[in-house]
N, C-alpha and C positions, 0 to 999 in steps of 0.2 A: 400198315396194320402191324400193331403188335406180334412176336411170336413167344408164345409161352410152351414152356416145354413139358410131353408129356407126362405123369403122373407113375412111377414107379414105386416098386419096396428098396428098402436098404436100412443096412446097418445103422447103427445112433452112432451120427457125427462125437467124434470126440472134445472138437472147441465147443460141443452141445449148443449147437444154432438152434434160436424155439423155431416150432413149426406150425404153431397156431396161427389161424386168422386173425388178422386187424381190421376190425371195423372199418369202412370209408365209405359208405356206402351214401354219406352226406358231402364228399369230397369231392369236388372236379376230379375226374384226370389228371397223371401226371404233377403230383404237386408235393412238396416240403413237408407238409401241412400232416401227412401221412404218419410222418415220425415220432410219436406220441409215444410216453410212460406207461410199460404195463407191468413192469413189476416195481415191488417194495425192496429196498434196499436198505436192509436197518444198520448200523452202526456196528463195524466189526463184522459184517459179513463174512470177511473171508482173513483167515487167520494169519496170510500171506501178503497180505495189502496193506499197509501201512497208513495211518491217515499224512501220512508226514510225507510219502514218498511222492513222485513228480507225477505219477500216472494213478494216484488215489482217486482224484477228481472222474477221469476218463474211465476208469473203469464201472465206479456207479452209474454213468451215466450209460454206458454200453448197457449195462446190466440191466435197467431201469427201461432200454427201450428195446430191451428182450434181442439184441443182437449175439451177446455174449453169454456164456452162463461159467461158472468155473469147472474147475477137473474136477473138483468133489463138490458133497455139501458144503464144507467149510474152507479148501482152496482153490486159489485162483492160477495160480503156477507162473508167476509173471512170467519169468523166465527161460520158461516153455517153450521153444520153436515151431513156427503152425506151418504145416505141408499145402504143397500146391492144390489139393482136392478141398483142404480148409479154407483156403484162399479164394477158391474158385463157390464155396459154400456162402460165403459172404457175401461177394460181389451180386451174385444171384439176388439175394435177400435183401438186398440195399436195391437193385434194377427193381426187383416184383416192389416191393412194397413204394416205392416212388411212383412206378405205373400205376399203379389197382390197388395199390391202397393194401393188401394181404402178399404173406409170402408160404403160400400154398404147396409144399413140395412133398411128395412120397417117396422117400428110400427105398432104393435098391437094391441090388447086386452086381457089383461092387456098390455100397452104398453112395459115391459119389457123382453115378453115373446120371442121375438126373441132372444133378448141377453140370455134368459138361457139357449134355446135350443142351439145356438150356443157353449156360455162357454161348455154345456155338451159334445158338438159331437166332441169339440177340445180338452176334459181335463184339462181345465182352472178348473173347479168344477167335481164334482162329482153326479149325479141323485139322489134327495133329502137331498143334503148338508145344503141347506134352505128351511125352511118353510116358513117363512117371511119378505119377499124383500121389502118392507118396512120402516122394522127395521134399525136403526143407523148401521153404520157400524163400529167394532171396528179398529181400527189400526193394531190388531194383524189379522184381520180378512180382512184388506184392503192387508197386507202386501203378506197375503195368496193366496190369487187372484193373484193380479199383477201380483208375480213374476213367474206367466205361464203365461205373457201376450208373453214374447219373449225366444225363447231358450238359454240353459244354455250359450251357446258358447257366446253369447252377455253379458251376465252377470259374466264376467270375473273379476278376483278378482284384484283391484288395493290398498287394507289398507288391515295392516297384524291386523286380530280381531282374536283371540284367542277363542274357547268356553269357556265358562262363564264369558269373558270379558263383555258382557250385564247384569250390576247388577241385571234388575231385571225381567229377564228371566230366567228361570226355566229349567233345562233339562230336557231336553224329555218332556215339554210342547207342545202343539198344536203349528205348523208353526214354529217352532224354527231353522229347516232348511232352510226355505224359508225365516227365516229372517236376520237370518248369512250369507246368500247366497247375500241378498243386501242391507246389511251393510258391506262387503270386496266389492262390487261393488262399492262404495261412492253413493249408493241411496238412505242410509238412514244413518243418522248420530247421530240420539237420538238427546234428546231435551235436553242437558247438558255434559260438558268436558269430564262427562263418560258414555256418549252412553245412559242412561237414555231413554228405548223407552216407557214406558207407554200403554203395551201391552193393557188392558184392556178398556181403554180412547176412547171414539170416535173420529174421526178422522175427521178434519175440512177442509174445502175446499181451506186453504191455504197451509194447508199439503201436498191435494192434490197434487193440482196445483208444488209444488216441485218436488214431486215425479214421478206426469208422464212426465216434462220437461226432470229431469235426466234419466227417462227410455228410451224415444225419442231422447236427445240429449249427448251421450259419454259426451262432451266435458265440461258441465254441472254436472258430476258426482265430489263429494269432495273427496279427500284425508287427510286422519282423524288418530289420533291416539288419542287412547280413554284415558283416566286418572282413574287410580285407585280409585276409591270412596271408602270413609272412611264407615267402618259399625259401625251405629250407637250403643253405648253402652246403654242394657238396663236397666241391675243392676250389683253392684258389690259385693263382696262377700271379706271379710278379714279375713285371717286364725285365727286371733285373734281378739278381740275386746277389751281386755285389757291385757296388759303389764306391768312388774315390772320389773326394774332395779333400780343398784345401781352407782353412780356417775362413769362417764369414759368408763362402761359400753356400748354395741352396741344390738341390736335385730333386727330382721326381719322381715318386714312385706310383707306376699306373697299375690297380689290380683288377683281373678278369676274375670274375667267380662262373660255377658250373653247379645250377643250370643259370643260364642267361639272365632268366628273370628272377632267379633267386633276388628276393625282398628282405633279405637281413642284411641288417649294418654291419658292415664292419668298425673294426677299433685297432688303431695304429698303437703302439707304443715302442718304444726305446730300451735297450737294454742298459745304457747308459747314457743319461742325459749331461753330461758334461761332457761327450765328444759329439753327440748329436741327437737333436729333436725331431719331433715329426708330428705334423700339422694331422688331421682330420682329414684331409686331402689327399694324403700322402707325399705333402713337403718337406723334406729334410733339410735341417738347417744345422750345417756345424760349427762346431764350439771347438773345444783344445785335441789337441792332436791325442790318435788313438783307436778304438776300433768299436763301435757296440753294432749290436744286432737290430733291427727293426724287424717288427712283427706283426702282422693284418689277421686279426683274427676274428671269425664269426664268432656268433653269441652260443654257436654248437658246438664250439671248441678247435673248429676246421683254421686252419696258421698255414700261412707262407709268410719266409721271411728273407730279407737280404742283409747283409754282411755290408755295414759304411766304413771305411777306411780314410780317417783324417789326417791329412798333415799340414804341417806348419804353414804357413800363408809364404806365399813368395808377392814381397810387395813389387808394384809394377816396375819394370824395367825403363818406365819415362824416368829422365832424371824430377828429379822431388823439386829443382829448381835449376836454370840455366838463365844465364844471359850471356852478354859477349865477352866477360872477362871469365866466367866458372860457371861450370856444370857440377851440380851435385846430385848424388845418386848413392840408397841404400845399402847399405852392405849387410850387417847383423844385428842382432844385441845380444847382451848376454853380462849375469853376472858378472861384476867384477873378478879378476882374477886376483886382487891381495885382499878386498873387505866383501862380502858374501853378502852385508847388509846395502852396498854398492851397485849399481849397472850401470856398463857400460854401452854406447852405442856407436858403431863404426859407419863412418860415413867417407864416398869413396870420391873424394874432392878432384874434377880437372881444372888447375890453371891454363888459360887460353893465351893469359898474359906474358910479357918478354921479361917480366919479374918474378921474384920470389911474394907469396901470400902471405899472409899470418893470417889464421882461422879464430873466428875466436866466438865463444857461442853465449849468447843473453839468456835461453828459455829452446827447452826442446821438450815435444809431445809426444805421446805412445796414447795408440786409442783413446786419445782427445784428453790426457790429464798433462797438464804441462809441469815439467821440474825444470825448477829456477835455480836449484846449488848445483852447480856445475864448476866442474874443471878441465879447462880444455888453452892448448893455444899451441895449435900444429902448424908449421909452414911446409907450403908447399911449392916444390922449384918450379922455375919459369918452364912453359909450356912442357907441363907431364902432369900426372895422376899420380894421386898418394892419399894414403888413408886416415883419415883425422879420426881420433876417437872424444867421444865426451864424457866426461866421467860424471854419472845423476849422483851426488851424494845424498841427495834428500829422496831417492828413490825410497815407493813404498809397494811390496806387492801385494796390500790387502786391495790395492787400486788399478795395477796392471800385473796379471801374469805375462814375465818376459817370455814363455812359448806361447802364447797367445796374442803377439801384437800385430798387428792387422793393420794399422795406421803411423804413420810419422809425420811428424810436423815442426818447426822449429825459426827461431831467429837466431841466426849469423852473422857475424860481423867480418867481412871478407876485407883486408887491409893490404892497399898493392905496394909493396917495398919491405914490408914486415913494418910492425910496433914501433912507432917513434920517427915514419919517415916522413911525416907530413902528409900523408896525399890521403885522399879524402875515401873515407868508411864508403865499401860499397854492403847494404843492409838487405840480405837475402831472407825472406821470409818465406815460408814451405807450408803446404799438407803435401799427403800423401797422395797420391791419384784419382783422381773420383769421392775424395774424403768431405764430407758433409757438401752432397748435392744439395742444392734451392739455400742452404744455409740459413736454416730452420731453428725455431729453439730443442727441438727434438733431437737435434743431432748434438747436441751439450750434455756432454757425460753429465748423470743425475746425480744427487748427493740422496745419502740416505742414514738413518740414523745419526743427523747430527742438527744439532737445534738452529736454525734459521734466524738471521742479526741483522739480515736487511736485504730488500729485494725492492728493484726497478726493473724496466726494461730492458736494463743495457746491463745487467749487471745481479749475482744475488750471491749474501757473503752468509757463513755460515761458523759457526765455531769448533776448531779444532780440537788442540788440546792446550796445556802449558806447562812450561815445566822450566826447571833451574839453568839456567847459561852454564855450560859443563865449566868452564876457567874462571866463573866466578864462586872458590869456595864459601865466600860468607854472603852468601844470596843477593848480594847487591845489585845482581842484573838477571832476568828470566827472558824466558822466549814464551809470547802467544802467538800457535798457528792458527790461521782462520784460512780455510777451505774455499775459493771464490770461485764462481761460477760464470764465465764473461761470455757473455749472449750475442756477442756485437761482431761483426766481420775483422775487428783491426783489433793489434796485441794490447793489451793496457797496462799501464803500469800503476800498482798499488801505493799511494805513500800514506804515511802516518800524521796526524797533524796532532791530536791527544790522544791515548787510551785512556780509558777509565776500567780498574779495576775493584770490584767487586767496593764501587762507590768512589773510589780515590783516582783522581786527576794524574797523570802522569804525559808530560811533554818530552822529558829528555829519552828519544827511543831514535832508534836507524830500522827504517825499513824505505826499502825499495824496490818490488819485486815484480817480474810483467810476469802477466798472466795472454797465453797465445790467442788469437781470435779463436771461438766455439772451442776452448774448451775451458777444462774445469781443472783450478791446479792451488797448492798451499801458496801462501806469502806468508811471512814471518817479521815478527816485531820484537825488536828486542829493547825491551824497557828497565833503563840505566838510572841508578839510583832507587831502587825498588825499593822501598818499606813495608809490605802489604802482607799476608797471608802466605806460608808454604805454596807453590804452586799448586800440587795435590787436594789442596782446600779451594782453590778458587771458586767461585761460583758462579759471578756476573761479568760480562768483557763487554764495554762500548767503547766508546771516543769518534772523532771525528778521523774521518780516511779520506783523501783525494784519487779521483778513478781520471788515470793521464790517460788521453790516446800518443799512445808510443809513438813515435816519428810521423805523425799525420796533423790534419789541420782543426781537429773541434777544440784543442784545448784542453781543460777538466773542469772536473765540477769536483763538490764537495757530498759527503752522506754522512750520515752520524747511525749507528749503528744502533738498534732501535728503534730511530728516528727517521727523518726521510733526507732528501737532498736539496744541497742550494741551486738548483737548477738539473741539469742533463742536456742531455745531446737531443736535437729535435732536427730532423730532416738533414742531419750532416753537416748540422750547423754548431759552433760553438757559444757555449754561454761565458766563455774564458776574457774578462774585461782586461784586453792588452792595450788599449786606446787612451788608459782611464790615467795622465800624469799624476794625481793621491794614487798612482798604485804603488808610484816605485818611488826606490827608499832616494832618501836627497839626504848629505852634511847634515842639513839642520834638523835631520828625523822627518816625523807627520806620519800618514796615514800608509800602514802597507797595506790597505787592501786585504786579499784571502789571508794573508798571515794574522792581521789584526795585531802586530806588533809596533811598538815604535823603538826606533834606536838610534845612534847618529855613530858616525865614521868618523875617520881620518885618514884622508887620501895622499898617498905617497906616490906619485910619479916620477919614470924611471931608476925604479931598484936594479939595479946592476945582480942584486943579489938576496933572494928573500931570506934565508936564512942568515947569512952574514952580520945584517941589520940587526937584527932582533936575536942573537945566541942562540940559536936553534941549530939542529944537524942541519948541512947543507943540502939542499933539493935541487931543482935544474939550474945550469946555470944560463943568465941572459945575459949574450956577447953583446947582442945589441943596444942595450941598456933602453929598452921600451918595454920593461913590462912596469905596472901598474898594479899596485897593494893596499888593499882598504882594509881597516882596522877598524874593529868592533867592540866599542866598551862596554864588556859587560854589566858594570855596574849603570848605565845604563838603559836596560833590558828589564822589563816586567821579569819579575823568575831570577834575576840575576843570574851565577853560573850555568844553572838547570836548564835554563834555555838558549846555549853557544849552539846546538844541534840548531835549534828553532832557525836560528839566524844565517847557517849555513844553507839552509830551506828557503828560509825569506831572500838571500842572495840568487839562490839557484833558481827560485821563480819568477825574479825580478826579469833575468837574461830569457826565461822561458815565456813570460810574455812578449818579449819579442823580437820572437824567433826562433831562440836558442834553445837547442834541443841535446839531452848528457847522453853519454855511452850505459852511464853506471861502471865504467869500472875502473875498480879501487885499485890504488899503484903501491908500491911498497914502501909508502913513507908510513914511517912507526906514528908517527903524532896525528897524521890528519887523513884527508881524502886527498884523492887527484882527479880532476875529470876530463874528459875530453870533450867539447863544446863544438857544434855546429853550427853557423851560422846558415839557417836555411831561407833566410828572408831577405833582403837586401844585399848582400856580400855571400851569398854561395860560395866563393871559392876561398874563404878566410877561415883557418882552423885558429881555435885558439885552447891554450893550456892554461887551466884554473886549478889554483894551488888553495886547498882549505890548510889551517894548522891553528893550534890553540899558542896564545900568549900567557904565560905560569910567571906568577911572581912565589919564588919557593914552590909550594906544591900547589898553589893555589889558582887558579884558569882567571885571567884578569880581562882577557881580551880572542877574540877570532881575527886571525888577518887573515883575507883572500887576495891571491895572487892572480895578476893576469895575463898571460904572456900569448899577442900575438903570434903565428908561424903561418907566414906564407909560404 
């Protein structure tokens, strides 16, 4: 049975609750249905209500079902805070008029006191829940009340709210039931995307006015899905606060934030990113030696930070190459000590051998760019350590900073009795330790800003720059550097067969330059008898290039620059036709083959003396009297003069199909080349010495003799 509370006097409520009867008397029990319009609410009723404002809607409609009335005639006071006997005045009038259809009350003394008798006899409160009805009422204290204005069954859950979805309600705080209970009803939505109710806040009479419209009218309730609110970060905490690494090196930096479940991101950054970076994660990756800050900071402004400290990379203390005659092992680099535009590289060589060495270097890398002009040729005594240096003259440091080298790499040429004793090149080739694991195209220094002449698999060339040969003052010979990129496990060596520049054919050039396996380094071409455009003018660079595998077995193939290739390297295999007799040159001329040249000789067996013959300055001399001199008539020769280079070429490929593989290096004869030749196929232990030099009638080039002087 119902309990309805007795009938008192009392003062006129100040939220002015009407007191009239509502008709229901066609109404069940207990029902919705009760909640009807009994007054007019015309347009600008209350001069403090805004049509515009959030709670315009909810107060007509208060107003309209005669729950609410304003402060005055013409305001509504949104703003207003409504005390616990206000509080308790509603709930009452929301309970009666759902039961009975009327909310029948007679005021007091204290005018409230029928509404507490009442809330008590129905359970809306409890007998001395308050001391002071008076008092502001809080929100969490409004919400407490209310939701025993109507039974549960009316307050049916239409938004799926999770417990603890209300950031900043507490569990198992006071009402926390009664307040999930309508907030899944949409009667209460918090004051922000994530439900935000401000339990503690007193509670305004615009509030109100929301709240008892949704409790009165279903249709009026929101359907809400609340937003995860970020928890504020209060401090952070870094496992470290200082850090030391060495170049290329990584560290970690793990941050704790407070509170635990603080939900803000953090943002890493660098105070300087040329000594060290840092990941999203907090990975730190250093660059060149030096010192920056790292800093974790909230989007609140909360920072920890640690102090990196980088230095120079100590490359591994494995030797970089060792076999059973030498170990070699890094020492420094560092600019030249006479030319600035120079560096040098110290390398700390042990002979193992009962000889003296001669060192002598083809090609050395620094973070995978390899320099090919080099000057080196240190001996070292029989069984000791001693320090060879190599001097990069083509070093360049828009390509490696020498405090940042990280990687070494290189070919040597280790010679046991020193230069000129016969016994046979031991060929040490290097990286650094761990330097390009799986041996990837990834791990090939990239090229950037510079235009792109040709690219394969194995191989991709680029255009450098060009410019005047410094000792030619009347332009007759320039340098093109092209930029190669060697993608392949083994050193390559670049040669020339035509350039074209910007449209014009040129054959008379010298280039011969290896490029180390994975990495990326210049070659240079130097094109003799030039006619063409200032360098500075240049515009277009092609011609045909051959990509040699340096001391190994596929051979080369050919590419034309623009263009594509006469073959490549497939499975380790060579496309190199050494089998083919039209390859090689014979007395009577015919087909050379990759040269595409024809020419004829004259073969001179046993010159006692290549210079002597022919009035040249004298070159080696053969006690033995077996060396062998082939002579090449220029006139002869497609190109005539222009092409004694070509022919020196076409010779040297001739012995290179088969077998014979060159050092490259040039000896100090003023007229010609000097090679040193290996026989690697048949006769292993046969060195032999080839002599190139030009035949001049007056000033004029008539003829190339090649010289060949076994040395066992």
């Amino acid at each position: 049975m119902k309990r309805i509370g007795k009938k008192i006097c009392a003062g006129a409520l100040t939220l002015v609750l009407s007191v009239s009867l509502l008709p229901g008397a066609a109404l069940a029990a207990d029902s919705m249905d009760y909640f009807k319009k009994v007054n007019d609410y015309p347009a600008g009723k209350f001069t403090d209500v805004a049509a515009s404002s959030w709670y315009a809607e909810s107060v007509q409609k208060a107003y309209e079902l005669d729950l609410v009335k304003g402060s005055s005639g013409n305001t509504f006071s949104p703003t207003q805070n409504l005390t616990i006997s206000s509080t308790l005045a509603l709930a009452c009038r929301l309970h009666s008029i759902y039961h009975t259809g009327k909310a029948d009350f007679v005021q007091g003394d204290p005018w409230y006191q029928v509404y507490v008798d009442y809330a008590v006899e129905n359970g809306i409160i409890t007998k001395g829940q308050f001391t002071d009805y008076n008092a502001n009422a809080t929100r969490r204290q409004f919400a407490g009340i209310l939701v025993k204005a109507l039974p549960a069954d009316e307050l049916k859950a239409i938004n799926t709210i999770e417990d603890g979805d209300i950031p900043d309600l507490a569990a198992g705080s006071a009402n926390y039931e009664d307040i999930y209970t309508l907030y899944r009803a949409g009667i209460l939505t918090g004051s922000d995307k994530y439900g935000t109710f401000l339990p503690e806040t007193p509670i305004d009479r615009a509030s109100v006015a929301t709240i008892v419209s949704r409790m009165a009218l279903p249709d009026q309730r929101r359907q809400v899905t609340l937003e995860e609110k970020p928890v504020t970060v209060t401090a952070i905490t870094l496992d470290k606060t200082t850090l030391a690494l060495q170049q290329g090196e990584s560290g970690k930096l793990t941050a704790s934030v407070t509170p635990a479940n603080a939900t803000e991101s953090l943002t890493w950054t660098s105070s300087n990113k040329n000594v060290a970076t840092v990941a999203s994660d907090g990975t730190v990756a250093a660059g060149n030696p030096g010192t920056a800050v790292i800093t974790a900071a909230s989007s609140g402004g909360v920072k920890a930070t640690c102090t990196v400290t980088v230095s120079k990379r100590a490359l591994s203390a494995q030797p970089l190459y060792e076999d059973s005659n030498v170990s070699i092992k890094f020492s420094k680099v560092q600019k030249s000590k006479y030319d600035s535009s120079e560096a040098e590289l110290y390398l700390d060589v042990t002979n193992k051998t009962g000889r003296t060495i001669a060192v002598q270097a083809d090609a050395v890398s620094l973070n995978g760019y390899t320099f090919n002009d080099l000057v080196m040729s240190d001996d070292v005594s029989a069984n000791s350590t001693g320090t060879v240096t190599v001097t990069i003259q083509n070093y360049d440091s828009s390509l490696v900073n020498l405090n940042s080298v990280q990687t070494v790499g290189g070919q040597l040429r280790i010679i046991p009795g020193g230069v000129g004793s016969g016994s046979d090149t031991i060929y040490a080739q290097f990286d650094a330790t761990d330097l390009y694991t799986g041996k990837t195209d990834n791990t090939v220094p990239t090229v950037s800003g510079k235009e792109k002449l040709y690219s394969d698999s194995s191989v991709e060339v680029y255009y450098g720059k060009t410019q005047k040969y410094p000792y030619a003052d009347d332009g007759s010979e320039i340098e093109v550097y092209l930029l190669v990129r060697n993608k392949t496990d083994f050193t390559i060596m670049v040669q020339n067969d035509t350039v074209v520049i910007d449209g014009r054919s040129y054959s008379s050039t010298v280039m011969s330059d290896p490029v180390l396996a994975h990495s990326t380094g210049y070659v240079k071409v130097s094109v003799r008898e030039y006619s063409g455009p200032t360098p500075s003018t240049v515009t277009t660079v092609g011609g045909d290039f051959r990509i040699i595998d340096d001391l190994g077995d596929r051979g080369s193939y050919t590419i034309t620059l623009g263009g594509g290739a006469s073959g490549g390297w497939d499975n380790g295999g060579s496309d190199w036709d050494d089998g083919d007799e039209d390859d090689q040159q014979s007395s009577s001329g015919g087909n050379t083959g990759d040269m595409d040249l024809d020419a004829t000789y004259s073969k001179y067996p046993n010159v006692p003396d290549f210079g002597a013959m022919f009035g040249v300055p004298t070159m080696q001399e053969d006690p033995d009297g077996d060396a062998t001199m082939y002579v090449y008539n220029l006139s002869n020769i497609p190109g005539g003069s222009g092409n004694r280079n070509s022919v020196m070429d076409l010779y040297i490929t001739m012995l290179e199909g088969h077998g014979f593989r060159f050092s490259n290096s040039q000896g100090g004869i003023s007229y010609g080349y000097t090679y040193d030749v290996y026989n690697l196929g048949s006769f292993p232990n046969i060195q032999t010495m080839v002599s190139v030099g030009y035949i001049y009638s007056g000033s004029t080039p008539v003829a190339v003799a090649i010289r060949v002087v076994p040395m066992n």
